[in-house]
N, C-alpha and C positions, 0 to 999 in steps of 0.2 A: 627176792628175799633179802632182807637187812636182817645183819649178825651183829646181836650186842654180845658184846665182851665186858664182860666183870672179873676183876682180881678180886679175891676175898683173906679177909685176914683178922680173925676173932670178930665174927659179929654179928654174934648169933642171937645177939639181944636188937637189931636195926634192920638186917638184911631182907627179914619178909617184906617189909614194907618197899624197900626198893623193887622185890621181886613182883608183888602185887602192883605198883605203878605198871608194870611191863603186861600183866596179865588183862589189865583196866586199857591197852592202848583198843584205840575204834581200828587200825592198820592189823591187822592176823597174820599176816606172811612174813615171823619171823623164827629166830632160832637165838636161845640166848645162852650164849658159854659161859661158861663160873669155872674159874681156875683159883684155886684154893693156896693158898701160898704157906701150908703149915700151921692151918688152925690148932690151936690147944685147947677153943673152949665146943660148943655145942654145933657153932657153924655147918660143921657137914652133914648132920642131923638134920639141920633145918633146911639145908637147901636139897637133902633126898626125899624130904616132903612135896617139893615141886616138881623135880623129876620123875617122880614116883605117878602125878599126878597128870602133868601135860608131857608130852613126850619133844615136844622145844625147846625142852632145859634139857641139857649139858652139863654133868659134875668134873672136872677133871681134876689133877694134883698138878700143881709145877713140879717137872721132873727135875728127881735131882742133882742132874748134869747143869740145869741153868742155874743162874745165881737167885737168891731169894729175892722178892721184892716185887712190886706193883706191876713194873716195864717186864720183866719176864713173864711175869703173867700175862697180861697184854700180847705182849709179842705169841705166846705160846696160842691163846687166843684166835690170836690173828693167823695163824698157821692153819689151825682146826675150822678155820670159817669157813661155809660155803655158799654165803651170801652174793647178791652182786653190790650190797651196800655194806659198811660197817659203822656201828656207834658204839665208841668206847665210852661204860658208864661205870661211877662210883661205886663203889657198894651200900655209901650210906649217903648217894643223892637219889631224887625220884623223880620221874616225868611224867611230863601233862599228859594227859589221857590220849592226845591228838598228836602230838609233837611227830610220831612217825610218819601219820596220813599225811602231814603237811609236807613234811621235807620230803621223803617220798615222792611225792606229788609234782614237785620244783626239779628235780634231778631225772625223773622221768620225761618230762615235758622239755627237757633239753640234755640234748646228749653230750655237748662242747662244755658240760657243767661237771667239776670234779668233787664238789662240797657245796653244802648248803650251811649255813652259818645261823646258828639261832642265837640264845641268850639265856645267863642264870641270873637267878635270884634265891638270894639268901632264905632259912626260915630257923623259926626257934623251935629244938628239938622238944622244950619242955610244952608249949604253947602252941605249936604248928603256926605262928604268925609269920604271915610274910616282911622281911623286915626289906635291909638294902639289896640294890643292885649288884650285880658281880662285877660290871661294867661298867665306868663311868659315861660311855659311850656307843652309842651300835650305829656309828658310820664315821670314817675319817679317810683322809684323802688318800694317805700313804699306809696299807694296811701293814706293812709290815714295821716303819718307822714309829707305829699307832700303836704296832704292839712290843716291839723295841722299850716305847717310854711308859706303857702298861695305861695311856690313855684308853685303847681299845681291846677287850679280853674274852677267852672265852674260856670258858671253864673245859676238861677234857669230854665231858659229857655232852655238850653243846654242836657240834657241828653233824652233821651225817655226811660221811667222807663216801665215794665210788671207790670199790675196793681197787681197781685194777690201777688207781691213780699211786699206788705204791708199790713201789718194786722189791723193797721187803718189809719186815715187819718195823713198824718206824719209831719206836723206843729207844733211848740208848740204855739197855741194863746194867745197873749197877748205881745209877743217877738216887738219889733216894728223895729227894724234891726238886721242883722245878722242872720236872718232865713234860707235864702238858705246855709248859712254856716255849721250852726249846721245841720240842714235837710240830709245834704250831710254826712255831718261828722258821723252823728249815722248810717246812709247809710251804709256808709264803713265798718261800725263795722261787719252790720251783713252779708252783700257781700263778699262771696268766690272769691278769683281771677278770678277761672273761669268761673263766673257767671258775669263780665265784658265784655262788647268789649270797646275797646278803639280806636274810630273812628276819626281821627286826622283830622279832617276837620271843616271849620268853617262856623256856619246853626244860627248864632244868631247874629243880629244887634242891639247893643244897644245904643242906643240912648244918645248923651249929650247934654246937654246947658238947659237941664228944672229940673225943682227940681227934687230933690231924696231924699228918706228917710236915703241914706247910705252916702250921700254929706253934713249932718247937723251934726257938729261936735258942740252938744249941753252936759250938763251934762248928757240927757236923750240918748242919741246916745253911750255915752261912757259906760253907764250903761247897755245897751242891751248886748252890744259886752260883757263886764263883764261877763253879766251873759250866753251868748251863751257858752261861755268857763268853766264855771263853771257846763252849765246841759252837755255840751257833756265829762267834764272829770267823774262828776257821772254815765255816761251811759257808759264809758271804765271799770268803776270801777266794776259795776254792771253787766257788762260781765264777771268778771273775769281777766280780762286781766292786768297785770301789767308789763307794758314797764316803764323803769325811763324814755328815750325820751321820748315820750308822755307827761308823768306828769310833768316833767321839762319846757316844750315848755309851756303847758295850763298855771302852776302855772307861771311863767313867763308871758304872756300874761296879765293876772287875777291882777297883781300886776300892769302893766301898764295903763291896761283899768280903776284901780279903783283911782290909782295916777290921770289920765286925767280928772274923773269924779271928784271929790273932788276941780279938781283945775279951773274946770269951774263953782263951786259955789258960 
């Protein structure tokens, strides 16, 4: 069974549509959590419409012991699954009708595989066109140095991870952008080459024209990214591993994000 996980947060005017992608997949062996992060508008209305109606949906609340926000939900998500696969997806991105049969299909057919890697592309919320890539790229040498300089990306809804490849829930809450980043990025660290497939197809639509937490170029926005750069070069560090790439790219990064934040105050 593969367990998608959804944080949701005011979007009660988008979220069918992500819900109906899940409903439209050709793959049926799943379960899909909705962790609600303190809606105010119609949101839990619209998703006890699904629940009500297939019994694979999951309504839950972020308890209020965790902190608010995307990665708490996620994380809380991720506790509740009972999959032996997980895909963490948007609330206001949608996937290809196939995208589970296929990854599925790749992580089944080998067991030494911890993740299956797809790919997003953009669309206009008013128009449904498909416009750019997410990625400017779906293969490079050094994935983690690929995704270090954001040559190579994946969106959080992109990948189907083997749950059992994570020893906890792999968010760091409280981050408020740049999670799927770091998430990815500490990923890498501990992902063997060949405990990748690199599945060059693209299974994620995401969505533009409504807010985004990763669109608000605020002093608190620049501060995130700061510090996503700064927990994912402690956790290279704390591997062991000492590339000067790596640390040249972060510390670079970490000087800009902190110049941006300082200069939005």
């Amino acid at each position: 069974m593969i367990s998608i996980i959804i944080p949701s947060y005011n979007r009660a005017d988008i979220i069918a549509e992500t819900l109906d992608s899940i409903i439209s997949q050709t793959y049926v062996n799943w379960e899909c959590i909705i962790v609600d992060d303190g809606s105010t508008d119609d949101t839990e209305t619209v998703i006890k419409k699904y629940t009500e109606l297939d019994c694979r949906f999951f309504l839950y609340k972020r308890p209020s012991t965790m902190l608010k926000g995307a990665n708490s939900c996620r994380n809380f998500g991720f506790l509740k699954a009972k999959g032996k696969y997980v895909k963490f997806l948007d609330s206001d991105d949608v996937l290809t009708s196939d995208s589970l049969a296929k990854q599925v299909a790749v992580l089944e057919g080998n067991a030494v595989l911890n993740v299956c890697l797809s790919y997003g592309r953009y669309f206009n919320n008013e128009t449904k066109e498909l416009e750019e890539f997410w990625s400017r790229n779906k293969e490079y040498g050094d994935y983690l140095y690929g995704h270090i300089t954001n040559q190579i990306m994946w969106a959080v809804s992109d990948p189907l991870w083997r749950k059992s490849f994570f020893d906890d829930p792999p968010f760091r809450e409280g981050l408020m952008n740049s999670q799927e980043w770091l998430m990815h990025g500490e990923a890498l660290l501990k992902l063997k080459r060949e405990e990748i497939y690199n599945l060059q197809e693209t299974f994620t639509l995401i969505r533009r024209g409504n807010e985004r937490m990763s669109s608000n170029t605020s002093s608190s926005y620049y501060k995130n990214q700061k510090l996503a750069r700064i927990y994912l070069l402690k956790s290279i560090l704390g591997a062991g591993i000492f590339n000067l790439s790596y640390f040249y790219e972060l510390a670079k990064q970490i000087l800009v994000y902190k110049y941006w934040q300082l200069k939005q105050n």
